[in-house]
C-alpha positions in Angstrom: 32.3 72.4 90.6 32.5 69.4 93.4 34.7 69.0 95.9 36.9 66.2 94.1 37.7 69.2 91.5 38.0 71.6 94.2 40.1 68.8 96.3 42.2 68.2 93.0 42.9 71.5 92.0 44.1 72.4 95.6 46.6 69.6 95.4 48.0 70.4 92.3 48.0 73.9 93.4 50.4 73.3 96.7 52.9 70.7 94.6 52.8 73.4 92.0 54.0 76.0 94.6 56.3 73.4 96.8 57.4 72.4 93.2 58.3 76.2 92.3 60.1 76.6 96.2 61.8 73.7 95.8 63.7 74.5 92.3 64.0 78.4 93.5 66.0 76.7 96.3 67.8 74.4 95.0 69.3 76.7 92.3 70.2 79.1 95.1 71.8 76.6 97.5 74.0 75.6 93.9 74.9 79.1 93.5 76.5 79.8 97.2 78.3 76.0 97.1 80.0 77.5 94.2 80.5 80.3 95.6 82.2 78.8 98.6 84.3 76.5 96.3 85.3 79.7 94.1 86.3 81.3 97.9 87.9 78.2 99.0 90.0 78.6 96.5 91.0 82.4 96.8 92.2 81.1 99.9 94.4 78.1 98.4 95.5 80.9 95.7 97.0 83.1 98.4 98.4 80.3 100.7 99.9 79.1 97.1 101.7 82.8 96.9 102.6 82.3 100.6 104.6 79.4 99.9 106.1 80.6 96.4 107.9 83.1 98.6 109.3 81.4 100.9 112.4 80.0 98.5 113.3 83.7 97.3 112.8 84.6 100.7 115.6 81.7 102.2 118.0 82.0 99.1 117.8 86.5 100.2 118.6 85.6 103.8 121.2 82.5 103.1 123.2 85.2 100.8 122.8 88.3 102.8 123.8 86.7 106.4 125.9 83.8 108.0 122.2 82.7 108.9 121.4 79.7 111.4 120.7 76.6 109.5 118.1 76.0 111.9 115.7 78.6 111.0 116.0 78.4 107.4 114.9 74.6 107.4 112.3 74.7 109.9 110.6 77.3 107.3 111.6 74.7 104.1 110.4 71.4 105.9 107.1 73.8 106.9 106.6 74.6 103.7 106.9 70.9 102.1 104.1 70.0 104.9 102.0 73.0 104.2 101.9 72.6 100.1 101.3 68.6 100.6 98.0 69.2 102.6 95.1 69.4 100.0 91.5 70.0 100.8 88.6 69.4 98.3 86.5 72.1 98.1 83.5 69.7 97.0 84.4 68.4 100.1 85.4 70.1 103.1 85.5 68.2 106.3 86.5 70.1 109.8 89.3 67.5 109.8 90.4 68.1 106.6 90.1 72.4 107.1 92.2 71.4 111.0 94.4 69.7 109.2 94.9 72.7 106.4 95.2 75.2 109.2 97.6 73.3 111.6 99.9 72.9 108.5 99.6 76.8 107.2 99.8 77.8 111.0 103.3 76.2 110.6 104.6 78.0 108.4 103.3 81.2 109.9 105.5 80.0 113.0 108.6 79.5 110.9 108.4 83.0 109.7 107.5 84.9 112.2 110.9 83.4 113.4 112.9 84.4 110.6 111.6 87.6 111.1 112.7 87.4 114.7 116.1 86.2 114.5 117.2 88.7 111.2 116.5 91.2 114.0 120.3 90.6 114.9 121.5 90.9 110.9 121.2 94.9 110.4 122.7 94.3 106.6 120.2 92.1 106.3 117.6 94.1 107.3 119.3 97.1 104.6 119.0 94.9 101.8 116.4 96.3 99.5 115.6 92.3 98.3 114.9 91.1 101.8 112.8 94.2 102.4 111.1 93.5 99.1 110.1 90.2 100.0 108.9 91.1 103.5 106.9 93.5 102.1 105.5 91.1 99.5 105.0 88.2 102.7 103.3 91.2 104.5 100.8 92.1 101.3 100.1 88.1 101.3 99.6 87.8 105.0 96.6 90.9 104.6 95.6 88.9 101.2 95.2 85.3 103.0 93.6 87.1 105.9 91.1 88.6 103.9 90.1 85.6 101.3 89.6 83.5 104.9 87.3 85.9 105.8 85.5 86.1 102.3 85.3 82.2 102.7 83.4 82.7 105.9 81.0 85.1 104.5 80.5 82.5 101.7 80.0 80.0 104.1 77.5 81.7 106.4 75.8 82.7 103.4 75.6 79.1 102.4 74.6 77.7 105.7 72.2 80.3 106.1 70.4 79.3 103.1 70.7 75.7 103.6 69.5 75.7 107.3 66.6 78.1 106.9 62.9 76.7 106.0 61.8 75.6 103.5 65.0 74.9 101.7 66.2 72.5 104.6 63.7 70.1 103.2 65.5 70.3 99.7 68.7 70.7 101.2 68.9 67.3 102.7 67.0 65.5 99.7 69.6 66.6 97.9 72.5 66.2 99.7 73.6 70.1 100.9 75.2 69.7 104.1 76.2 73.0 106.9 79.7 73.4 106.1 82.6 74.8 108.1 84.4 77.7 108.0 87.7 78.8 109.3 88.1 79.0 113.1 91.4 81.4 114.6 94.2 78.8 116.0 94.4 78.2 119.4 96.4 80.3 121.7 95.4 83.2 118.5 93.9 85.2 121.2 97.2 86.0 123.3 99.0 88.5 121.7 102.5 86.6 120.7 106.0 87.7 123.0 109.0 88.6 121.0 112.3 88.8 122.5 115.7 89.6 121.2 
């Protein structure tokens, strides 16, 4: 054999294995986008629930209580603002997820304010709808909490796979980017003061 086989067959050998790499990698780095998209939008599900509350939730307090206005449409204009923010999950930009979170952190402002002010409305609080539907806001609140979390998993996973080498190479000939996750809201790491 001479060395222009020997040469030859080495070549082919290495694009053959950087060949094999490459579509190992790539296939994997399709699997965990879709698997952030599919969490991204476990989270969107359980925002969606969130916000299908919310109207039962007013129409329970407007009929059980001679309830400030106030309260009740800070939570309905939160809403609206909330449900009109969309994020693409083939496309997830900080801005975009800031711009998610600032909106759903709204609405997790307007309720806990409900919740504060029907403090004063003890029929209110003995009426087995409203405690039905704080119940179900409280099953939501641990179901959003959790799907976030599951999205950052997803996403680490992802970036994980898409930073490490060799498949950084492949990632950026083929257009995967790091994506973001969710970060807390600032001011999430003081405990929030409740007075009556």
């Amino acid at each position: 054999m001479n060395s222009k086989n020997l040469i030859l067959i080495i070549i082919v050998g290495v694009i053959l294995l950087l060949g094999g790499c490459g579509c190992n990698g790539y296939n994997s780095m399709v699997k965990l986008d879709e698997n952030v998209k599919k969490m991204w939008a476990n989270v969107q599900s359980d925002y969606q629930r969130r916000s299908d509350l919310i109207p039962n939730l007013v129409s329970t307090v407007k009929g059980a209580a001679n309830f400030e206005q106030k309260t009740l449409t800070d939570i309905v204009e939160a809403r609206a603002k909330a449900t009109s923010v969309q994020v693409d999950p083939t496309n997830i930009t900080p801005e975009k997820l800031a711009e998610f979170q600032q909106a759903q952190a709204g609405v997790t402002s307007s309720l806990g304010r409900l919740l504060a002010v029907v403090e004063n409305y003890p029929d209110l609080k003995a009426n087995q709808n409203f405690r039905d539907l704080q119940a179900q806001l409280e099953g939501t609140e641990n179901r959003i909490k959790r799907s976030r979390n599951d999205f950052n998993t997803a996403v680490q996973d992802y970036n994980s796979t898409v930073r490490t080498f060799p498949n950084n190479i492949f990632a950026n000939m083929f257009g995967f980017r790091v994506k973001d996750g969710f970060q807390s809201d600032p001011g999430a790491d003081k405990a929030p003061q409740v007075q009556f």
